[in-house]
N, CA, C and O atoms as a Maestro MAE file, in Angstrom:
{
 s_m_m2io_version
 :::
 2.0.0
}

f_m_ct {
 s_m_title
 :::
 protein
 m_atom[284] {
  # First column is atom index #
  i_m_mmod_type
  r_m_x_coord
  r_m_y_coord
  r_m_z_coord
  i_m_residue_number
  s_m_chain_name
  s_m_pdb_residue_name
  s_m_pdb_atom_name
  i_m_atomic_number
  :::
  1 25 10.761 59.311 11.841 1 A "UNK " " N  " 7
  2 3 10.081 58.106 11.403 1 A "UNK " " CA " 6
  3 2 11.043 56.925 11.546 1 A "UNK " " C  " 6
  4 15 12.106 57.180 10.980 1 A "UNK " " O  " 8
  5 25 11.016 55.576 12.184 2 A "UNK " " N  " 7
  6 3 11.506 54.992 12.377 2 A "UNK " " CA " 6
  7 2 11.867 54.159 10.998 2 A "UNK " " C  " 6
  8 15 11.314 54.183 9.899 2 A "UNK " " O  " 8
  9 25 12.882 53.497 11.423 3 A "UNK " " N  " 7
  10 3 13.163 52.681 9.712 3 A "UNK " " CA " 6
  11 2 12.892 51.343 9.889 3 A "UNK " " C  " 6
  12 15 13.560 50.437 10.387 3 A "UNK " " O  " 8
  13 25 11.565 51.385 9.292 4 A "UNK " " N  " 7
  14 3 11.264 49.645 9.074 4 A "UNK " " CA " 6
  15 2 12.103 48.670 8.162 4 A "UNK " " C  " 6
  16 15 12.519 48.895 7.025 4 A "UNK " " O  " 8
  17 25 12.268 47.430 8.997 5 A "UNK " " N  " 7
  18 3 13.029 46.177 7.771 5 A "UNK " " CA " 6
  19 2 11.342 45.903 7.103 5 A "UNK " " C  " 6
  20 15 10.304 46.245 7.669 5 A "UNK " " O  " 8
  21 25 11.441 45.268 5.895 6 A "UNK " " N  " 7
  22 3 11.120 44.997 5.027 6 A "UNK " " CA " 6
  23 2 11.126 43.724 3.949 6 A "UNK " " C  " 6
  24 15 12.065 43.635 3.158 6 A "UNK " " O  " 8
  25 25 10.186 42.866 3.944 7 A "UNK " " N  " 7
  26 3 9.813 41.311 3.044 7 A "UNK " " CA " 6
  27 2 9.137 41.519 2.225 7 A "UNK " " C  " 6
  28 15 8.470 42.499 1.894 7 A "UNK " " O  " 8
  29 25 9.357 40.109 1.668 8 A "UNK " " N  " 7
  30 3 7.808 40.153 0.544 8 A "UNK " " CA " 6
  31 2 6.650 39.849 1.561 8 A "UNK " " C  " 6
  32 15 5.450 39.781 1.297 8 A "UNK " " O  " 8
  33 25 7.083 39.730 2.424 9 A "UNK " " N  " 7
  34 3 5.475 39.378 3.482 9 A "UNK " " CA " 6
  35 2 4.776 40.373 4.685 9 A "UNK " " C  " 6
  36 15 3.660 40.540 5.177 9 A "UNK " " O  " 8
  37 25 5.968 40.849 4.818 10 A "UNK " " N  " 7
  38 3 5.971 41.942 6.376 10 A "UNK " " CA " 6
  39 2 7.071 43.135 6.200 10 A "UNK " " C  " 6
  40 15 8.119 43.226 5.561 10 A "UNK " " O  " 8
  41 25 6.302 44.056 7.115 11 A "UNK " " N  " 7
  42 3 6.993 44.827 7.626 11 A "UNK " " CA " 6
  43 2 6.961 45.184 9.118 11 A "UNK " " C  " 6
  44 15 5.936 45.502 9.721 11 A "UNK " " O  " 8
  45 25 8.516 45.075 9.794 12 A "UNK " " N  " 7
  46 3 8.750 45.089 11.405 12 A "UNK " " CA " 6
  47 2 9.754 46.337 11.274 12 A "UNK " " C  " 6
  48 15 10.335 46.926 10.363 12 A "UNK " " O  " 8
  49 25 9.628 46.439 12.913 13 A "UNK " " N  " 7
  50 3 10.264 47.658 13.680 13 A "UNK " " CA " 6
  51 2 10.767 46.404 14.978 13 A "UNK " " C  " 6
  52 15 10.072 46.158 15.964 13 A "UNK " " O  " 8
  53 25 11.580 46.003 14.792 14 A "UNK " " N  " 7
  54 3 11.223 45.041 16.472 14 A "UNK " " CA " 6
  55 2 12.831 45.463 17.281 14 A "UNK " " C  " 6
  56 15 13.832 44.991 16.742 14 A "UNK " " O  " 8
  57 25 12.979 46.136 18.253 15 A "UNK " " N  " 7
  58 3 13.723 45.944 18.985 15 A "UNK " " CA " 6
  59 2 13.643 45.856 20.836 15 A "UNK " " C  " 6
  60 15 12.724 46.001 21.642 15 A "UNK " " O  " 8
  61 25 14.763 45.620 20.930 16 A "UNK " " N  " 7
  62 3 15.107 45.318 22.394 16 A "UNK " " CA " 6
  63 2 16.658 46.214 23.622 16 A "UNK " " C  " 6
  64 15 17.814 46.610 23.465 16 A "UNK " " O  " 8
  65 25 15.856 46.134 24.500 17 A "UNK " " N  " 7
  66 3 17.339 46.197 25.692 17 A "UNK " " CA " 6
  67 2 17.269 44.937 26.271 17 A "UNK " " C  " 6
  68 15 16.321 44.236 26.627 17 A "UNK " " O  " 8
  69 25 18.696 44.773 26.292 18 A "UNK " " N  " 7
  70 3 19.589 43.421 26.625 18 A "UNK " " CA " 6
  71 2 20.349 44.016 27.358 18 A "UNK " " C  " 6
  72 15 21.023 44.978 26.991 18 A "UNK " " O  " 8
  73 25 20.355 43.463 28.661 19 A "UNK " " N  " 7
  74 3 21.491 43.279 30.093 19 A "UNK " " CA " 6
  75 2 22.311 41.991 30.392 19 A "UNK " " C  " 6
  76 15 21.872 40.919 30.808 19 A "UNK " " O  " 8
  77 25 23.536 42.307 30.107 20 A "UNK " " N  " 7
  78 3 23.906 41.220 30.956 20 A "UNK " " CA " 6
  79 2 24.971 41.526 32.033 20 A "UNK " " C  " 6
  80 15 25.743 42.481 31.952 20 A "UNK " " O  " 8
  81 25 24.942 40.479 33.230 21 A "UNK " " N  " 7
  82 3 25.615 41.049 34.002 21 A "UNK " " CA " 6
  83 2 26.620 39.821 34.455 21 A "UNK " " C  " 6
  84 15 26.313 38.668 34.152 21 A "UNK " " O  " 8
  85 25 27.720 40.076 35.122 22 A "UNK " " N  " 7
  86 3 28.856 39.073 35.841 22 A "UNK " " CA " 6
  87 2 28.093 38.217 36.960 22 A "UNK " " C  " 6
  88 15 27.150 38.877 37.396 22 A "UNK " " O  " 8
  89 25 28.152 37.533 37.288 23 A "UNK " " N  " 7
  90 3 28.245 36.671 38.542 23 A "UNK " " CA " 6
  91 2 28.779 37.399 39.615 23 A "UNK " " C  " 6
  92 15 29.991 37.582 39.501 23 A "UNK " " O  " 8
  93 25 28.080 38.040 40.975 24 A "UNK " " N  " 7
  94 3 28.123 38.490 41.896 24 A "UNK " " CA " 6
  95 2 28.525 39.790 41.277 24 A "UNK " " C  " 6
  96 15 29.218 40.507 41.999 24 A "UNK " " O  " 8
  97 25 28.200 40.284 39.967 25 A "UNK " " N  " 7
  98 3 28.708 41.734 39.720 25 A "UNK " " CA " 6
  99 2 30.732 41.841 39.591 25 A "UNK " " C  " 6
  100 15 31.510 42.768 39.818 25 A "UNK " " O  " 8
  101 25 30.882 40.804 39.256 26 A "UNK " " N  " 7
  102 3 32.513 40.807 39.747 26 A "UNK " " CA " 6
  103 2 32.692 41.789 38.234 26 A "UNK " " C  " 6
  104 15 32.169 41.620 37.132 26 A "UNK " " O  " 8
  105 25 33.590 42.781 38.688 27 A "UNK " " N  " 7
  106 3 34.972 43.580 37.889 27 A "UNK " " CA " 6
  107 2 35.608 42.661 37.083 27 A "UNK " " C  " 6
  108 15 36.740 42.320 37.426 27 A "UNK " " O  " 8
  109 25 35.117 42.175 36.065 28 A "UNK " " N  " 7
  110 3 36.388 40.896 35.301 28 A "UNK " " CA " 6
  111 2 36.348 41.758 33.521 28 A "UNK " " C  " 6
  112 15 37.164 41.384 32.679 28 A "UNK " " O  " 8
  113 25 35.546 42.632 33.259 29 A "UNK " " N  " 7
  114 3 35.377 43.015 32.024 29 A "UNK " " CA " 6
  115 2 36.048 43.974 31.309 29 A "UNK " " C  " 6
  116 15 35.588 44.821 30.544 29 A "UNK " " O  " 8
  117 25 37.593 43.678 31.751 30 A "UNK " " N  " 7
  118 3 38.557 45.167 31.507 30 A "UNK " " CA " 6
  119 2 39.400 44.693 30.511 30 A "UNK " " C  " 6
  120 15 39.681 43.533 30.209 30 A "UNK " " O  " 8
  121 25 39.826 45.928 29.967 31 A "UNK " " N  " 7
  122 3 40.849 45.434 29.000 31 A "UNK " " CA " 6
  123 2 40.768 45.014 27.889 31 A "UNK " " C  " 6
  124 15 40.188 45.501 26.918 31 A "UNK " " O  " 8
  125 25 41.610 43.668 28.029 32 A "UNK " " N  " 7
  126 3 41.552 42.754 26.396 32 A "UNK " " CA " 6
  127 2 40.548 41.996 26.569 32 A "UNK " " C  " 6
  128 15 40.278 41.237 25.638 32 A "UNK " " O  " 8
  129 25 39.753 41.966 27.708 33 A "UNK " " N  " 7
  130 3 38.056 40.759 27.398 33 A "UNK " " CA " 6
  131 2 37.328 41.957 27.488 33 A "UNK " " C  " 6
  132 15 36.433 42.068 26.650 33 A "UNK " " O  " 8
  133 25 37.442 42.686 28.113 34 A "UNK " " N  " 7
  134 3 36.277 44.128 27.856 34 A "UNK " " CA " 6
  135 2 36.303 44.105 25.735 34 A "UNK " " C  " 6
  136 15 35.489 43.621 24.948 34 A "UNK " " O  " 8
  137 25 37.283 44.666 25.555 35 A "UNK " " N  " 7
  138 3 37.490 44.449 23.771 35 A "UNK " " CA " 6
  139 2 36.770 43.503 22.868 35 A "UNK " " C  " 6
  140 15 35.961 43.779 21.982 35 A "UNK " " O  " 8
  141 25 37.398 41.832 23.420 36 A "UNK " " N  " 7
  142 3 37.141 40.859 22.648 36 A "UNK " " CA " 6
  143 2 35.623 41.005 23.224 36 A "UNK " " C  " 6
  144 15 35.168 41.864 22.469 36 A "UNK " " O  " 8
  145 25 34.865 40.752 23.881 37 A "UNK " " N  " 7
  146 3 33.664 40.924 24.684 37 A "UNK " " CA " 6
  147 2 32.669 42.144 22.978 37 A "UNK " " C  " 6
  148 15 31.668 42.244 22.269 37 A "UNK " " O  " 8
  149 25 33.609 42.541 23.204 38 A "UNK " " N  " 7
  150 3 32.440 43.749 21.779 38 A "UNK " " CA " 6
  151 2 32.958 43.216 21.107 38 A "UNK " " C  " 6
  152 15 32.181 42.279 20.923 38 A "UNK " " O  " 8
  153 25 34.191 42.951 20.197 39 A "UNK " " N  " 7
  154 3 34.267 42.297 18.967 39 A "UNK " " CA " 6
  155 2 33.515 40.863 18.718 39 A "UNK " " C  " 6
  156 15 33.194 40.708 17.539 39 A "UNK " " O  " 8
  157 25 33.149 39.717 19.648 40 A "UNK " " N  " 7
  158 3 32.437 38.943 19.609 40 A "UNK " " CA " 6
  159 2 30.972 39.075 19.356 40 A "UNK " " C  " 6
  160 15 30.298 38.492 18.507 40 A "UNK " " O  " 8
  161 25 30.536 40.114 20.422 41 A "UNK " " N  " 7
  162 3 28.747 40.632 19.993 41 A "UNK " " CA " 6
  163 2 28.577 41.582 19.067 41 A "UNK " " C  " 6
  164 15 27.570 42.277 18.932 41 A "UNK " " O  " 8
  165 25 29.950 41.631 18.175 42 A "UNK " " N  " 7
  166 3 29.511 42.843 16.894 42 A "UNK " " CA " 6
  167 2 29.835 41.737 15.533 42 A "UNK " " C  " 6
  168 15 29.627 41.997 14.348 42 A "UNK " " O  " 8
  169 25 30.191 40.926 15.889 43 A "UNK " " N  " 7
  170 3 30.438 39.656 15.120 43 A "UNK " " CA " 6
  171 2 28.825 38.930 15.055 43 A "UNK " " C  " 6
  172 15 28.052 39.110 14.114 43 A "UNK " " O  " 8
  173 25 28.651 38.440 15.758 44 A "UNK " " N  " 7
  174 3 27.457 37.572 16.170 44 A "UNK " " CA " 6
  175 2 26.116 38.520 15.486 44 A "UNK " " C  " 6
  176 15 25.497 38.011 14.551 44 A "UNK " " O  " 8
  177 25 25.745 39.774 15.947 45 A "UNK " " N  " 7
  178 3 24.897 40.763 15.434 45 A "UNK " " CA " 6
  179 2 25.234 40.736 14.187 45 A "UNK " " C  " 6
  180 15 24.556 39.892 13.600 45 A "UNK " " O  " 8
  181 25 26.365 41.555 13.136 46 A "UNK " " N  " 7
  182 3 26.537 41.124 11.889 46 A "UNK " " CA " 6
  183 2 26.345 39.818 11.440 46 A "UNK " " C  " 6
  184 15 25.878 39.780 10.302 46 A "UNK " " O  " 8
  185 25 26.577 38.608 12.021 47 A "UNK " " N  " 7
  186 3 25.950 37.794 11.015 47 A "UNK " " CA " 6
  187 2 24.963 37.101 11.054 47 A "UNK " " C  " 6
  188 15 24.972 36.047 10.418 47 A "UNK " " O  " 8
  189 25 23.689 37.524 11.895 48 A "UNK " " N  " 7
  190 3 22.802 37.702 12.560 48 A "UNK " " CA " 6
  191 2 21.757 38.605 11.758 48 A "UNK " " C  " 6
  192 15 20.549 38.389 11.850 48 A "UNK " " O  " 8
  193 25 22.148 39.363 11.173 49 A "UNK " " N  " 7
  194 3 21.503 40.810 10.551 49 A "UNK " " CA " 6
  195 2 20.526 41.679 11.846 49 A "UNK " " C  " 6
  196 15 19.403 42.184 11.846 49 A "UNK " " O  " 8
  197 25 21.403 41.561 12.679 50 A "UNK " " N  " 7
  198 3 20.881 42.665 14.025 50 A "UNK " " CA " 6
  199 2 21.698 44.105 13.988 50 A "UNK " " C  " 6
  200 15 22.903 44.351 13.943 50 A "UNK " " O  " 8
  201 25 21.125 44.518 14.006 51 A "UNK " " N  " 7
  202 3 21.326 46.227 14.476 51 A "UNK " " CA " 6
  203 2 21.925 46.689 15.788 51 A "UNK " " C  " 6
  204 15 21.171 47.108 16.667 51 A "UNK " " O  " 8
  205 25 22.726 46.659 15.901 52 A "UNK " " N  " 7
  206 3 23.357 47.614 17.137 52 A "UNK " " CA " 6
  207 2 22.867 49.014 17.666 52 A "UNK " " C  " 6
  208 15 23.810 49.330 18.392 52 A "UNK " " O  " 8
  209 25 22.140 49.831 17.721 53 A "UNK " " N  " 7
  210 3 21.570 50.834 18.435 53 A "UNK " " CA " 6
  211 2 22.426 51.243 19.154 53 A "UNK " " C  " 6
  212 15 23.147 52.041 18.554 53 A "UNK " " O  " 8
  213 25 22.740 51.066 20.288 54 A "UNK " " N  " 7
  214 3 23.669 51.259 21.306 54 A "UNK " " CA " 6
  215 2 24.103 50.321 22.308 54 A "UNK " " C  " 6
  216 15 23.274 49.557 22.802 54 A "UNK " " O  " 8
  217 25 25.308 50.292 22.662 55 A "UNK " " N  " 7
  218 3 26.182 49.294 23.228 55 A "UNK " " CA " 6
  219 2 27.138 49.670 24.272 55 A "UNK " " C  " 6
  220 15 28.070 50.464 24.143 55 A "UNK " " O  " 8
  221 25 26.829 49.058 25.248 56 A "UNK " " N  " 7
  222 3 28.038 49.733 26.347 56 A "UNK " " CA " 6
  223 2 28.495 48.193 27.073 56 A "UNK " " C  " 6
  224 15 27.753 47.295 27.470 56 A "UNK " " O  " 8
  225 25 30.585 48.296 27.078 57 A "UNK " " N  " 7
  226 3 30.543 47.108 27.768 57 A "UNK " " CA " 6
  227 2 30.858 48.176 29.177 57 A "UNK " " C  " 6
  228 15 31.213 49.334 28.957 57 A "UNK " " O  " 8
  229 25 30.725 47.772 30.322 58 A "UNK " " N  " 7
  230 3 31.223 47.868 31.396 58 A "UNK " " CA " 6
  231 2 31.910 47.260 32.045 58 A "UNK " " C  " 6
  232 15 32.176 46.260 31.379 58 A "UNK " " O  " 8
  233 25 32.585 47.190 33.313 59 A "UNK " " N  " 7
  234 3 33.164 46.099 34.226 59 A "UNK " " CA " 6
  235 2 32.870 44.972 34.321 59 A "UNK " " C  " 6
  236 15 33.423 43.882 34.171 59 A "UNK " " O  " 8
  237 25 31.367 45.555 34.750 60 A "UNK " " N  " 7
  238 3 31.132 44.104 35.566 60 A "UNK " " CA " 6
  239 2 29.046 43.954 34.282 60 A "UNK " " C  " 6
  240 15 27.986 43.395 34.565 60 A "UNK " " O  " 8
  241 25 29.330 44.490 33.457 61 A "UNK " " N  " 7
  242 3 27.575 44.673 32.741 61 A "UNK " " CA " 6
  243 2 28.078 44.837 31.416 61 A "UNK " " C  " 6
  244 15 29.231 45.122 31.091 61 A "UNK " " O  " 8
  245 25 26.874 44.580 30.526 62 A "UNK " " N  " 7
  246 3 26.490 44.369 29.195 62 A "UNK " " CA " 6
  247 2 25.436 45.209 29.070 62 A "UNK " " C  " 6
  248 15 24.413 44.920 29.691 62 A "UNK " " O  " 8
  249 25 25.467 46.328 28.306 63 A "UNK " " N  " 7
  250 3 23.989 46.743 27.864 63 A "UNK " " CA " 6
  251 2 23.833 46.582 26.128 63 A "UNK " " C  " 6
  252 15 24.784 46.326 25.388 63 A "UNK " " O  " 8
  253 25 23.041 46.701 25.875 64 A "UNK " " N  " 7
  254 3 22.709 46.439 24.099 64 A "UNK " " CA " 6
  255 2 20.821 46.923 23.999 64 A "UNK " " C  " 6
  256 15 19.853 46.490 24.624 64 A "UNK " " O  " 8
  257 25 20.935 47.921 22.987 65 A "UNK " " N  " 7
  258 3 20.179 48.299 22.431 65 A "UNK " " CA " 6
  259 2 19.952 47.985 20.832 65 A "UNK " " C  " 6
  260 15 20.345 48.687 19.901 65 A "UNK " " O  " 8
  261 25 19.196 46.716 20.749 66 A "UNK " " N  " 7
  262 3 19.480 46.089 19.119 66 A "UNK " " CA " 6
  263 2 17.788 46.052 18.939 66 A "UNK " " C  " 6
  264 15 16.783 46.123 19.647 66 A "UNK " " O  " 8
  265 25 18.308 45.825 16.938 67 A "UNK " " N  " 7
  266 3 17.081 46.006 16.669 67 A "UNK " " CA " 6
  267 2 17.398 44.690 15.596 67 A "UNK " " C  " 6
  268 15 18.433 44.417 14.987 67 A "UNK " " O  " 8
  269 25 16.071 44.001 15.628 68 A "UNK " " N  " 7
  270 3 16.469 42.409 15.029 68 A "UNK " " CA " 6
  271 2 15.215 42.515 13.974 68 A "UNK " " C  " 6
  272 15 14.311 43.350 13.946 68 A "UNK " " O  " 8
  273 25 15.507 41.195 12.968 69 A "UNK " " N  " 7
  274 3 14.352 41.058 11.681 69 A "UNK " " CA " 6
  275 2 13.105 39.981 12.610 69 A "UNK " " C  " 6
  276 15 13.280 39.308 13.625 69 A "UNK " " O  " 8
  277 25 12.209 40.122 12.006 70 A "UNK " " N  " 7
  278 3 11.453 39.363 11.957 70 A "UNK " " CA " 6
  279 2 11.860 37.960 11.216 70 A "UNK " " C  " 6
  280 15 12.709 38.037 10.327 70 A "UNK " " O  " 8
  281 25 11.268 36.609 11.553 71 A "UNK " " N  " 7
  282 3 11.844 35.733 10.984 71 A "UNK " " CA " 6
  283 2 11.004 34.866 11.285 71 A "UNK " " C  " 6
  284 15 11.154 33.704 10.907 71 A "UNK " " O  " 8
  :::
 }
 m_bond[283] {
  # First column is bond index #
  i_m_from
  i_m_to
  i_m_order
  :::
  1 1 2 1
  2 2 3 1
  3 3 4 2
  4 3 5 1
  5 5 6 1
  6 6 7 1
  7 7 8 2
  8 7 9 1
  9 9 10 1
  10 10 11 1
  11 11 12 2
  12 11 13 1
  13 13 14 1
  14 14 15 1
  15 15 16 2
  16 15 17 1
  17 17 18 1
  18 18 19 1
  19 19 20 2
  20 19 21 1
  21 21 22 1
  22 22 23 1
  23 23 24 2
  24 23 25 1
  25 25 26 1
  26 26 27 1
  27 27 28 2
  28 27 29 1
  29 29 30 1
  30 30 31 1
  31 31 32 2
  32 31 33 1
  33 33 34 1
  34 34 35 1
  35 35 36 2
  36 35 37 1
  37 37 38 1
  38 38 39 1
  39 39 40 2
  40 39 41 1
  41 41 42 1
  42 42 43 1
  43 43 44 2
  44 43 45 1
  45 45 46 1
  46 46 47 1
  47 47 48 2
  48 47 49 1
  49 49 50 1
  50 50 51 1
  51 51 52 2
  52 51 53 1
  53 53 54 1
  54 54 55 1
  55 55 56 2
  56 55 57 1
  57 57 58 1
  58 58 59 1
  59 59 60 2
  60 59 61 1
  61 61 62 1
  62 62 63 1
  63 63 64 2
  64 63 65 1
  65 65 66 1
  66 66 67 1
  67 67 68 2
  68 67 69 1
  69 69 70 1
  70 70 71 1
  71 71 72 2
  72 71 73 1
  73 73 74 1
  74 74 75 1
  75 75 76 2
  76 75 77 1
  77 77 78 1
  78 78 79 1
  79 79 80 2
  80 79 81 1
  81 81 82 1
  82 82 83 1
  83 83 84 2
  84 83 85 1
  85 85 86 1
  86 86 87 1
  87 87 88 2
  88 87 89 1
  89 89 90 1
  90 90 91 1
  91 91 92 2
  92 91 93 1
  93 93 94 1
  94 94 95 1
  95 95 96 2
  96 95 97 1
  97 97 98 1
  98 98 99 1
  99 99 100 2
  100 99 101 1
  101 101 102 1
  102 102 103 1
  103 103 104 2
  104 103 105 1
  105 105 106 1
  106 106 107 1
  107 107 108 2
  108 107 109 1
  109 109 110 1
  110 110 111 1
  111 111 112 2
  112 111 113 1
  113 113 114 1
  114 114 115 1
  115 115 116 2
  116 115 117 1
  117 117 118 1
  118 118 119 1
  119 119 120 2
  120 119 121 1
  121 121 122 1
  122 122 123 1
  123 123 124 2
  124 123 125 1
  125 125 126 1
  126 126 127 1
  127 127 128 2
  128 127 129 1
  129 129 130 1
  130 130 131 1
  131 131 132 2
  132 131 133 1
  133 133 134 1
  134 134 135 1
  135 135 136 2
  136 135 137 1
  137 137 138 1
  138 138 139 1
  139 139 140 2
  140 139 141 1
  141 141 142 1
  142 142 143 1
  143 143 144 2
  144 143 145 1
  145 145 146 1
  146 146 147 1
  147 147 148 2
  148 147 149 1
  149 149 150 1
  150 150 151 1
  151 151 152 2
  152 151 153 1
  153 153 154 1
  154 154 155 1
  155 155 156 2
  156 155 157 1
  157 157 158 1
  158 158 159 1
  159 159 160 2
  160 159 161 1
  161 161 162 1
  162 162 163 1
  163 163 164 2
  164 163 165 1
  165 165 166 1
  166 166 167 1
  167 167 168 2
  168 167 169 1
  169 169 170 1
  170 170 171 1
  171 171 172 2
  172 171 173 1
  173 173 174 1
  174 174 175 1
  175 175 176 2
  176 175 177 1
  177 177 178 1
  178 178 179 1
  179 179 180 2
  180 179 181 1
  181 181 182 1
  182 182 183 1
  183 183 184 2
  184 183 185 1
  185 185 186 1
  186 186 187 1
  187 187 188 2
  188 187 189 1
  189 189 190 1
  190 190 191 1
  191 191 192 2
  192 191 193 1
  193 193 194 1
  194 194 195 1
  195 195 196 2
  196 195 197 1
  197 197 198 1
  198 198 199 1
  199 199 200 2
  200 199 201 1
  201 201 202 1
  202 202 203 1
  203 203 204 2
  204 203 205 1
  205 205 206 1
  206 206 207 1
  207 207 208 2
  208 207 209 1
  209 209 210 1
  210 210 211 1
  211 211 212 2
  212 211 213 1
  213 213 214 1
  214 214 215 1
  215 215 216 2
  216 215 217 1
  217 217 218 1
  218 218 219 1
  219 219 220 2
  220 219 221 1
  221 221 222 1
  222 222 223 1
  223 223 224 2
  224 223 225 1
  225 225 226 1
  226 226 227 1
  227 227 228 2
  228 227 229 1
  229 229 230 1
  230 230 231 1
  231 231 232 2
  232 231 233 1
  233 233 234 1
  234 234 235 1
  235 235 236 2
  236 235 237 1
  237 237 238 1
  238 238 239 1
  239 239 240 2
  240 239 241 1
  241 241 242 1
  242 242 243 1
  243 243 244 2
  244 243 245 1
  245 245 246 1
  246 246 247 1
  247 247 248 2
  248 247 249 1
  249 249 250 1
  250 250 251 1
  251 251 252 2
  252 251 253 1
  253 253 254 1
  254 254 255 1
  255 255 256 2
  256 255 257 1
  257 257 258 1
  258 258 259 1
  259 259 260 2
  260 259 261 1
  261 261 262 1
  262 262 263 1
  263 263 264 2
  264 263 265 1
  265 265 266 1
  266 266 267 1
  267 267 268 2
  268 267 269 1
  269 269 270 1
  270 270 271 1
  271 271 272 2
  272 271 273 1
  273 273 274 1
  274 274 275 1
  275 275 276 2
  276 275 277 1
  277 277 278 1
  278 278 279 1
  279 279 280 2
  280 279 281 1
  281 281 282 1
  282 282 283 1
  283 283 284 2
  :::
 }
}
């Protein structure tokens, strides 16, 4: 059973896949910006009240499996 968020007005299930990708696919996402790259979108989601699901940085891609409030 999925876990619904919850108001005094509603109840949602709402999520998404999110891609992002480099400019011409370029290899630039290694390392210490591969790192800061997730500490920034786990920042932003926490204060956000988004859900992380699943997250992959790659080289040259962004995937994100989040689940967000209604608002």
């Amino acid at each position: 059973m999925p876990d619904y968020r919850k108001n005094s007005h509603s109840i949602s299930n709402l999520s998404c896949h999110i891609v992002w990708a480099t400019k011409y696919r370029y290899q630039v996402l290694k390392g210490d910006l591969q790192e800061r790259c997730r500490d920034i979108l786990v920042q932003i989601c926490n204060s956000e009240d988004v859900r992380i699901l699943k997250g992959v940085v790659s080289k040259d891609h962004i995937h994100m499996h989040i689940e967000y409030p209604l608002h």
